[in-house]
Phi, psi and omega in degrees: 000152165268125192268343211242114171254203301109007194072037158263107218321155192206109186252136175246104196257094177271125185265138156071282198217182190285340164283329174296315165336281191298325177310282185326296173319320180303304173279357155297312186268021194225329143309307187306320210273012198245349172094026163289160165263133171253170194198156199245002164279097197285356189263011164259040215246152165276288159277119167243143199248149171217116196292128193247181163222139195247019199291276198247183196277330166278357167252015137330286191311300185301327192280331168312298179295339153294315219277303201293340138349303190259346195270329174311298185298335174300308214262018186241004171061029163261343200250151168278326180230194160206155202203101193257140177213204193072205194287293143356261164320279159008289197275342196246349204324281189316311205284310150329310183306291185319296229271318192225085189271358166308297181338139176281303204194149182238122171220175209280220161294320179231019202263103154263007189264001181245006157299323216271319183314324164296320224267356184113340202235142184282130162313134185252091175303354188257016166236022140279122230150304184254146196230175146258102181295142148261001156257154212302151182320318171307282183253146188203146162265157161216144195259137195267335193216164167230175222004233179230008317230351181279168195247066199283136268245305189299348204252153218234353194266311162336311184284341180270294182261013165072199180268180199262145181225115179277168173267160194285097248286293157348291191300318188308299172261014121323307216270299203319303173299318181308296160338296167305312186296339181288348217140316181318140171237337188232121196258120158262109188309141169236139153201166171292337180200118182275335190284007180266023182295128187112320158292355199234326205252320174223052184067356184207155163275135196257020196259001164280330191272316180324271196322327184298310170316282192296351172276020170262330197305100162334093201131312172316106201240322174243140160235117156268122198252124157293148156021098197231090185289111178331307198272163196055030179332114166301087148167104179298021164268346163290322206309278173309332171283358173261329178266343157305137184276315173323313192281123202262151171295069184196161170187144178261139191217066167309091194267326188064332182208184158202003195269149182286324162320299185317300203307300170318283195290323162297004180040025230276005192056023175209173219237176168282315181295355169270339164308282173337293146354290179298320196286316171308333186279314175293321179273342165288323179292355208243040198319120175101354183297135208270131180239126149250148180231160150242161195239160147212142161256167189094329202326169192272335189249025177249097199250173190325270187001291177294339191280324172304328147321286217275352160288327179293332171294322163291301189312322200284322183255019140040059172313162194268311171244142176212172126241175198211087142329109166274119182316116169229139189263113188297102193285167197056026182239164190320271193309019183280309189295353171283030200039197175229044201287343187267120193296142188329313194297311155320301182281340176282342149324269172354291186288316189273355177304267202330320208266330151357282199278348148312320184305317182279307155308330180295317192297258169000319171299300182282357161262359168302311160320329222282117168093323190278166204235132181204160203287114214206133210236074178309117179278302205227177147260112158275096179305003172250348213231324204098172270212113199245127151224199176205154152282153151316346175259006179210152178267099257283151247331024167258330179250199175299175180200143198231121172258152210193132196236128204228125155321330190227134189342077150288156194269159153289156173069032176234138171250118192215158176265149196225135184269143188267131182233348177189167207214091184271195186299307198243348185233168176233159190260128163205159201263176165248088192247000000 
């Protein structure tokens, strides 16, 4: 294998979600150690690898709309190779081969040893583990577990990343400390179902002992728990997000629906009237816990009847955070044979009813804010705008953000109290004083 590239460039184009991320980040740092330049310009790139994401037909379209981006340079002699890996790649590998045989190598989700193998270079293992942050210093995700187990009907990712395999607790908080000593200040937990952690490795869910451990880390100040899968919730995991100081007062709960027809055909393994329950239950347990969820609309079993269920569910329960999907039908998944009856036009109705009437819960929340005073986590500068942060209530570039205007410098990666002074849909205004 070669060890000495000569300083040569290397562009990573990550696609689709925050575990594709950290994959990327993984193979970032296996570059770095081999002496590439990495770069965020593909028409300066010697190579470009592009991590794909294959979930829905629009981020199909997009990692499609990469590969063939980069191969026009290839074959225009600026770049030498291109290198598709991911999710994409995975589910499509053959068809992928056929369709665009320019690509140098096609590899799975996680195969950085046949990435490094096109470009020449040995998988180094004892630096796995270890990343190249591509997010701002301060915050990184980490990932506790890969694939899935649940059969949820719509979904594509068990047949993409496999079952689910937590990472072993030891590596996790390795991997953590290592973070905190680059900078981290804020850990956002990931996994496809983070409460199933624990279970494939030591017979029980281990993700309250997880959590615990890492608010032992020095440097770590926020922790965030990410795709907290609803049926069989653990939980005493409210427990510790309520007595912990560390532990940030949020939690993403991905319900997708509620009318109990849908949920039954979505296999999602929970009832409305248990939906309901739950949420209830997190907020008596947690008073103030910021709750985001996502939806979809369009599902194949989804009619006026049901969709009107599920506007009454946003309204009554005035989630803190949401987002809203439009059904895209997937091959090789349960619900595929249900056809796609519900027309593009429909769902996109459908999504912006929902993101409305959110808008107007948001709106109503953040002036709820208006005069308190709050613990705010500086991402960026803006220079026209002042100073881009965050609350305990929200997750970097999916929530809200509090722009905040000051007489004297602040650092990014800083935590300062901010007085609330106005207040939009999605964002709050506030001074430093």
């Amino acid at each position: 294998m070669r060890t000495n590239t000569k300083k040569e460039k290397v562009n990573l184009v990550s696609l689709g979600c925050s575990k594709n991320l950290v994959d990327s980040e993984v193979l970032l740092r296996q570059f770095q150690a081999h002496g590439l330049s990495i770069i965020n310009d593909p028409l300066k790139a010697d190579h470009i690898v592009i991590n794909t994401c294959g979930f829905i037909n629009d981020a199909k379209d997009e990692s499609i709309h990469a590969i063939l981006e980069a191969v026009n340079l290839k074959i225009s002699g600026k770049v030498k190779k291109v290198i598709v890996m991911g999710c994409l790649s995975e589910r499509y590998r053959d068809e992928l081969k056929k369709e665009i045989p320019e690509v140098d190598g096609y590899f799975g989700v996680t195969d950085y040893k046949g990435v490094l193998n096109e470009l020449g270079l040995n998988l180094k293992y004892e630096l796995l583990g270890e990343r190249y942050l591509t997010t701002p210093k301060h915050f990184t995700y980490l990932k506790i577990s890969e694939g899935c187990n649940n059969p949820c009907s719509f979904c594509a990712i068990p047949f993409i990343r496999g079952k689910h395999t937590s990472k072993p607790k030891e590596k996790v908080i390795n991997e953590a400390k290592y973070l905190a000593e680059k900078g981290v200040k804020e850990l956002i937990i990931i996994a496809q179902d983070s409460t199933y952690y624990g279970l494939d490795l030591y017979g029980k869910r281990e993700l309250v002992n997880l959590l615990f451990e890492l608010t032992k880390i020095n440097g770590i100040e926020w922790i965030r728990l990410l795709y907290a899968f609803p049926a069989k919730f653990p939980e005493e995991i409210l427990d510790i997000i309520a007595s912990e100081e560390k532990i940030c007062k949020y939690i993403d709960l991905p319900l997708q629906h509620i009318s109990d027809k849908v949920l039954k055909s979505m296999q999602r393994g929970i009832t409305k009237r248990r939906t309901y329950e739950l949420i209830e239950l997190i907020r008596t347990k947690v008073p103030g816990i910021a709750i985001r969820t996502t939806l979809i609309v369009g599902y194949p079993e989804e009619t006026e009847k049901e969709f009107e269920e599920l506007v009454q569910f946003v309204k009554d329960t005035e989630f803190d955070r949401l987002g809203v999907f439009a059904y895209s039908r997937e091959e090789n998944t349960k619900a595929f044979e249900l056809g796609d009856p519900i027309s593009e036009k429909v769902k996109q109705e459908r999504l912006f009813h929902i993101l409305e009437i959110q808008k107007e819960i948001s709106l109503k929340k953040n002036n709820s804010m208006l005069g308190k005073k709050v613990k705010v986590l500086i991402d960026e500068v803006d220079l026209q705008n002042g100073y881009i942060g965050r609350t305990e209530k929200d997750a970097p570039e999916v929530d809200n953000s509090v722009i905040i205007f000051s007489d004297s410098n602040i650092e990014p990666g800083n935590f300062y109290e901010v007085y609330i002074t106005d207040a939009m849909e999605y964002d709050l205004i506030g001074r430093i004083k």
